[in-house]
N, C-alpha and C positions, 0 to 999 in steps of 0.2 A: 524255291524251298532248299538250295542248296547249303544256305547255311542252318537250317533244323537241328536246334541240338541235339543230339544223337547220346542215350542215355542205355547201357544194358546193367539190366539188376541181378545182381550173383547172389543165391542163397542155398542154403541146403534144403529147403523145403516150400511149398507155394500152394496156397487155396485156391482153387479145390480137389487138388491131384492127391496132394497126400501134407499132413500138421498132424505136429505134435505138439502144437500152442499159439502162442499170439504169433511170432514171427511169420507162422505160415498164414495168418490170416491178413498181417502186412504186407507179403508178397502177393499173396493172392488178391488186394484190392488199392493196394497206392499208383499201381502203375495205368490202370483204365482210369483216374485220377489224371495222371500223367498225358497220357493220351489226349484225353478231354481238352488240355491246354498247350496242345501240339507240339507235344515232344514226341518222339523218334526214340519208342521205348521198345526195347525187349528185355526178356527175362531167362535164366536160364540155373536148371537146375538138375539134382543127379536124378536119373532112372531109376529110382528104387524101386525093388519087388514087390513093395507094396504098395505103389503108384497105383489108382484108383480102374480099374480095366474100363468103366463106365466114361473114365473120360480121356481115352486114349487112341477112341477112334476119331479116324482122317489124320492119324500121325504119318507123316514120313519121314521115308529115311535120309540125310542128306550125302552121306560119306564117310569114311572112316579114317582112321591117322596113328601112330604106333606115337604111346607118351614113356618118355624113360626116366626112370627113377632109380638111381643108385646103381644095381647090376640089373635089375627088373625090366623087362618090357610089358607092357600091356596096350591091349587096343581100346582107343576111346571111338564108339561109334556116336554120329551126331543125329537126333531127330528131331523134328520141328510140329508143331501144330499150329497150323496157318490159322490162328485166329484176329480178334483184332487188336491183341498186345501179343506176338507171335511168343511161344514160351518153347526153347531149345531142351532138349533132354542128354545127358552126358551117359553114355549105357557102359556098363561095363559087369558083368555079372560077378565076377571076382571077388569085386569091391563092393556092390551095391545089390546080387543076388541075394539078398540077406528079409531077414523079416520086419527087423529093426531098422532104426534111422542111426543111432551113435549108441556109445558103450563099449565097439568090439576094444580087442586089444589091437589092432592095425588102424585106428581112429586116424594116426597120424600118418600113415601110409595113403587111405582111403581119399583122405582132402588133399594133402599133398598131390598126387592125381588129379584130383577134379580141378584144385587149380590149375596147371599145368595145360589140363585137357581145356580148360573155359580159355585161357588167353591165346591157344594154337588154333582153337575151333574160330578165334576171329579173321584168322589169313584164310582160314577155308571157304568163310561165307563173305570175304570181301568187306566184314562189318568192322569197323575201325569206331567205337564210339566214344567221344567226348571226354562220357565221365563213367567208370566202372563204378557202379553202388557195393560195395560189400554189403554183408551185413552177418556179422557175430565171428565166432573165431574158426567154422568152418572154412571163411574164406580169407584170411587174416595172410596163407602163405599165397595167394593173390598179389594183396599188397608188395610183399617182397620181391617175389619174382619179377613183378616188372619193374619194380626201382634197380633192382641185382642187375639183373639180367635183361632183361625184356626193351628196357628204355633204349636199349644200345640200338635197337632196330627201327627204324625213320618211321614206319607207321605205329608204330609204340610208343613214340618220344615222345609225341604230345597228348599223350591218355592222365587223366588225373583220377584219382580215385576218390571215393568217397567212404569213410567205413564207419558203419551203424553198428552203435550197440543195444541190443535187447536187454540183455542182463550180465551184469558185469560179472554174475556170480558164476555163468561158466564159463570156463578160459579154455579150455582145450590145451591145458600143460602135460609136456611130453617127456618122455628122455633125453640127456642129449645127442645119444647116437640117433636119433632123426636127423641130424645135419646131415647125415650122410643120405638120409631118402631123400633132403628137399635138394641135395648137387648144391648150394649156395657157396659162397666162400666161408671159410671159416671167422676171419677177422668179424662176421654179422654176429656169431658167438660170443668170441670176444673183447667185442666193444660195448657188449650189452645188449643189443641190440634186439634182441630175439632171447637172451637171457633172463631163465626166473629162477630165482631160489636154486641155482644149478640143474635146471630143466631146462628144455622149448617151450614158448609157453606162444600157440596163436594168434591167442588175443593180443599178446602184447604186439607180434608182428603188424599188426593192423594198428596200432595205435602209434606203433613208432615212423610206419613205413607208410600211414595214408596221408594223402595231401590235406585233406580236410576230416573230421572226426565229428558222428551225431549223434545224438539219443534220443530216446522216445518220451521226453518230457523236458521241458525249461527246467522244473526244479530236480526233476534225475540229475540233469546235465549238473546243479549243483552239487547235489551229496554227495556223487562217487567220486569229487574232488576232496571227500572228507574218510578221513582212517573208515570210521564207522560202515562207511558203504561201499567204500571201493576195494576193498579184496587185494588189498596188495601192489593196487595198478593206481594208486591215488596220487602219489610224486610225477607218474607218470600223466596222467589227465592235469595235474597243478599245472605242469611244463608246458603241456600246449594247450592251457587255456586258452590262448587265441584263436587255435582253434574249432575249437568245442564246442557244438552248439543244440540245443535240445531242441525239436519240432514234435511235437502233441500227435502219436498216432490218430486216426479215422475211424470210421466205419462205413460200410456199403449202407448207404442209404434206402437204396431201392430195393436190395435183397432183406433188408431189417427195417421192414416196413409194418408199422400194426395197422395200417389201415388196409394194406393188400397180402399181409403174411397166409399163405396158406397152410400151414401148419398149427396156426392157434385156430382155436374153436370160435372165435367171433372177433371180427375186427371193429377196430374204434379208432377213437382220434381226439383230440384234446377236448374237440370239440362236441364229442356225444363218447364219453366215457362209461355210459349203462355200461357197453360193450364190455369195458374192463371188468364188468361184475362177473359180469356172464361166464369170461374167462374164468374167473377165480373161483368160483361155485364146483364150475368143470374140474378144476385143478385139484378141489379138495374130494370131489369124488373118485374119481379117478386116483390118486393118493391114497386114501382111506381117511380124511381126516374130516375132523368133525364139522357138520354140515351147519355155521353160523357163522354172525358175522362177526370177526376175530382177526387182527393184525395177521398176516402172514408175513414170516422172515423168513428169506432166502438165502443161500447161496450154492455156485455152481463155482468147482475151484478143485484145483488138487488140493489133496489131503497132505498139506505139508506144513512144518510152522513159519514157513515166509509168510505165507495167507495168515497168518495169526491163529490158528486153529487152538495151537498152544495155549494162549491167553482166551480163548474162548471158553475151552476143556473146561479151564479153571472158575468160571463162574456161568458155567451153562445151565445148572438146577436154579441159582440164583434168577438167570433169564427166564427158565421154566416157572417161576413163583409170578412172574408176569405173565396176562391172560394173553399169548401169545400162542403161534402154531407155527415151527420149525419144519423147512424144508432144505433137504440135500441134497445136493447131486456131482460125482466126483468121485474120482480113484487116488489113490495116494499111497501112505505110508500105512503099514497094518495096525499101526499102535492108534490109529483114529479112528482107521476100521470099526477094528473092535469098541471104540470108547462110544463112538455114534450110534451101532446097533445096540452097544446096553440101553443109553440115553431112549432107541425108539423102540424099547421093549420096557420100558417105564413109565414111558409118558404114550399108551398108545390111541391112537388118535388125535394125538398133537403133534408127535414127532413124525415127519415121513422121509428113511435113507436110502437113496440112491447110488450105492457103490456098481456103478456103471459110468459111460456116456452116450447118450442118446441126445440129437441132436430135435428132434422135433420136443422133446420132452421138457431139452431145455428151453426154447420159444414158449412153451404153454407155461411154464416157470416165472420168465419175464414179463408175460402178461396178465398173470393171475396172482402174483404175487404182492405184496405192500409194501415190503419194503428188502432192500439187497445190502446184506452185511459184506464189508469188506474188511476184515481189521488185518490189514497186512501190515508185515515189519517193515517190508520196504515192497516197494509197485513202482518199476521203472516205466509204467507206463499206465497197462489195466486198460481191459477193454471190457471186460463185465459191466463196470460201472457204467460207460459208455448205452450196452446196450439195455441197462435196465432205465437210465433216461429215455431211453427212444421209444420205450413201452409205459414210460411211467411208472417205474417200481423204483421207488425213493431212494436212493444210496444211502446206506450210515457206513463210514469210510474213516481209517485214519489218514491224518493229515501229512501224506508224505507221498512223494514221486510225482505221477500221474494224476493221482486220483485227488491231491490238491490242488491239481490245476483246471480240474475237469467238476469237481465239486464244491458248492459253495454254501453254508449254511443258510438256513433257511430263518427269516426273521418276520414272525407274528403282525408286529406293526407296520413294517414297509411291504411286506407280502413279500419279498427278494429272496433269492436262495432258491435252491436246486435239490438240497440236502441237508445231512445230519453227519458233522466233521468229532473226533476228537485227536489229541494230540500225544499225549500218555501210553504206550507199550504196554498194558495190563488190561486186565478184564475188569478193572474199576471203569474203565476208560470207555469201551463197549459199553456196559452198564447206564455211564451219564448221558450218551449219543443214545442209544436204544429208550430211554426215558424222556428225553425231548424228542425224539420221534413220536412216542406213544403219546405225551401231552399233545400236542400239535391233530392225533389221530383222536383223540378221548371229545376235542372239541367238535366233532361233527362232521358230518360228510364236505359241506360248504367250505367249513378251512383246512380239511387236508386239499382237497380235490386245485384249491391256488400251488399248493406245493407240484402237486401229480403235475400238474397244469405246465408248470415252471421247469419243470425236468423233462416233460415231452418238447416243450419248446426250446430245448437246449440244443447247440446245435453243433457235434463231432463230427459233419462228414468230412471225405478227404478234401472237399475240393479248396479250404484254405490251409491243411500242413502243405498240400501239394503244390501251391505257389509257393511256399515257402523254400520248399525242396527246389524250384526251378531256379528260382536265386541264388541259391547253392551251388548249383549246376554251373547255372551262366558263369560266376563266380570263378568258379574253378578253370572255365573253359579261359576267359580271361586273362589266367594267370599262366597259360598254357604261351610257353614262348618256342617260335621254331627253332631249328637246332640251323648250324652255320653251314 
């Protein structure tokens, strides 16, 4: 086993310790994926104070180390949880005693650290791996430091990185007296290199400075090559299209299961669907909503207009004029807040809002539901959509990112298709997708239940992006030449 690729995944967050969204639910399940197909994975992420206390015991402590930044010392303590993807924890209460995950005003002091602290905590444990995964612009000054700095050192020279993007739309751009926290040369300044708009900007770090560059869908890996979607960093992903390459996030199979979920009120399986009724009955009492049998729309999403909410807003009475029943669940922005609780003091008994998250709530959601609206501007990936297949709750999705690649219309005559796609930026666009779903529902239990059918048998789990990823790896490892 001594050649085992040896792969550690750097992120600022990991399921099921502590997320603030899909990233964390990517680190928390591609790498037992990884595993599975005998890679030599660890993980390693910061101590936050709101790291889960329920799943912190059998942590130990490994050792401590002093990281220097600028005039700053601080101490990075290291712990581990010996499980069987062992996951490192970076402590530092300074930095990371906090309530929150990102926002302060020291964001760039904070990662600057944890980088620092992740590539010194590798001499301590003797871990030298392969390929360093990043993943978003937490760990972008990663990237750097070891092309700057780090390569200089013989068990560092032949590390290659890897750096994932979630969403290109945050960057983690800085001032530029952060040069001074991250110690780099200057000339990284300016040659551009780490230069935005006369800022730092992370993300670009990681774009400029990883060996290899991924995203969380083939056609993501598209758009953010185009003005429209890439935020500024589109010249830059043009330039290394080579290489750029998008791999379709997962989901836990066995934890998102409707045959053994314990959480939902009765399980089923494509193949005895009553179950799913049972669910949906449960759903609507429990909700408050009117006990027949009626379309249920979903969705469970921040309240923001990347989800499309915006174009929803705008022709939501119009969707209400259809014999439908709206279901919400989600935190966001106030201005939807508010627009959604008029909506379900108008419509009562059709409308039910969930300005919360609850996670058992959301399962009874996906399994009681009929159908899961997604109308996002843009889905670098989406994993909603994902799990309301895996329960049979129909996606109606615009046709962009992820959830093009993961959704497929649904066709009458050939029975084919998964879903209900449109392509149009408006709430006309929802409108025509939400109307061939209901045709498709209007014909009878027998020709939705091919669709339901068709979406439970769809099939996202990790275990084929996660070969994808291992080629990646190998790839890199490859490329990796000794030094003289």
């Amino acid at each position: 086993m001594e050649n085992r690729l040896k792969v550690l995944i750097v992120a600022s967050e990991a399921a099921p310790f502590i997320k603030s969204g899909g990233l964390g639910d990517v680190v928390g399940s591609l790498p037992k994926a990884l595993k599975e197909q005998g890679v030599d994975v660890r993980v390693v992420i910061p101590r936050h104070m709101s790291v889960k206390n329920s799943e912190m015991q059998d942590v130990k402590y490994l050792g401590e180390f002093d990281v220097h930044l600028f005039w700053r010392i601080q101490r990075a303590k290291v712990l581990v949880k010996p499980q069987e993807v062992p996951i490192y924890f970076i402590e530092n209460d300074f930095y990371f005693g906090r309530g929150g995950l990102y926002g302060y005003g020291d964001d760039n002091e904070r990662f600057a650290f944890f980088g620092k602290a992740v590539l010194d905590m590798m001499a301590m444990l003797d871990f030298y791996p392969d390929v360093v995964h990043c993943n978003d612009w937490q760990t972008g000054p990663i990237c750097l430091y070891l092309k700057e700095i780090y390569s200089k050192m013989i068990y560092y020279s032949r590390m290659k990185t890897l750096f994932t993007i979630h969403n290109l739309q945050y960057q983690g751009n800085f001032d530029k007296s952060t040069m001074e926290i991250l110690g780099v040369p200057y000339y990284c300044y300016e040659n551009g290199n780490v230069e935005f708009y006369n800022n730092i900007s992370y993300m670009k770090m990681g774009l400029i400075y990883a060996d290899r560059i991924s995203t969380v869908s083939e056609t993501y890996a598209e758009e953010m090559k185009a003005w429209e979607f890439g935020y500024g960093m589109d010249g830059i992903l043009r330039s290394r299209k080579e290489v750029l390459s998008g791999i379709i996030n997962g989901i836990d199979y066995l934890a998102y299961n409707p045959e053994t979920d314990k959480r939902i009120v009765c399980n089923y399986s494509a193949a005895y669907l009553e179950g799913k009724a049972k669910n949906k009955r449960a759903l609507q009492e429990r909700l408050g909503l009117e006990q027949r049998d009626v379309p249920i729309v979903s969705m469970i999403t921040r309240l923001a207009d990347q989800k499309g909410l915006d174009i929803l807003s705008q022709v939501f009475h119009d969707m209400m004029q259809r014999d439908v029943q709206f279901v919400l669940l989600g935190t966001g922005e106030t201005r939807f807040e508010y627009f959604f609780r008029e909506m379900a003091n108008r419509y009562p008994g059709r409308v039910s809002l969930n300005i919360f998250f609850d996670e058992t709530l959301a399962q009874q959601i996906y399994a009681g539901a009929d159908m899961f609206l997604m109308p996002s501007k843009f889905e670098p990936c989406g994993l909603g959509q994902m799990f309301s297949l895996r329960y049979g709750t129909v996606p109606i999705v615009r046709k962009t990112g992820g959830l093009a690649d993961t959704v497929f219309p649904y066709d009458t005559k050939s029975k084919e298709g998964n879903g209900f796609l449109f392509e149009s930026y408006d709430g006309t666009g929802i409108l025509w997708a939400l109307d061939q779903a209901l045709a498709v529902y209007s014909q009878g239990k027998d020709e939705w239940n091919h669709v339901v059918k068709n979406a439970m048998n769809s099939n996202y789990s990790w275990a084929n992006s996660a070969s994808k990823y291992i080629k990646l790896y190998e790839t890199l490892k490859q490329e990796a030449t000794p030094t003289d």
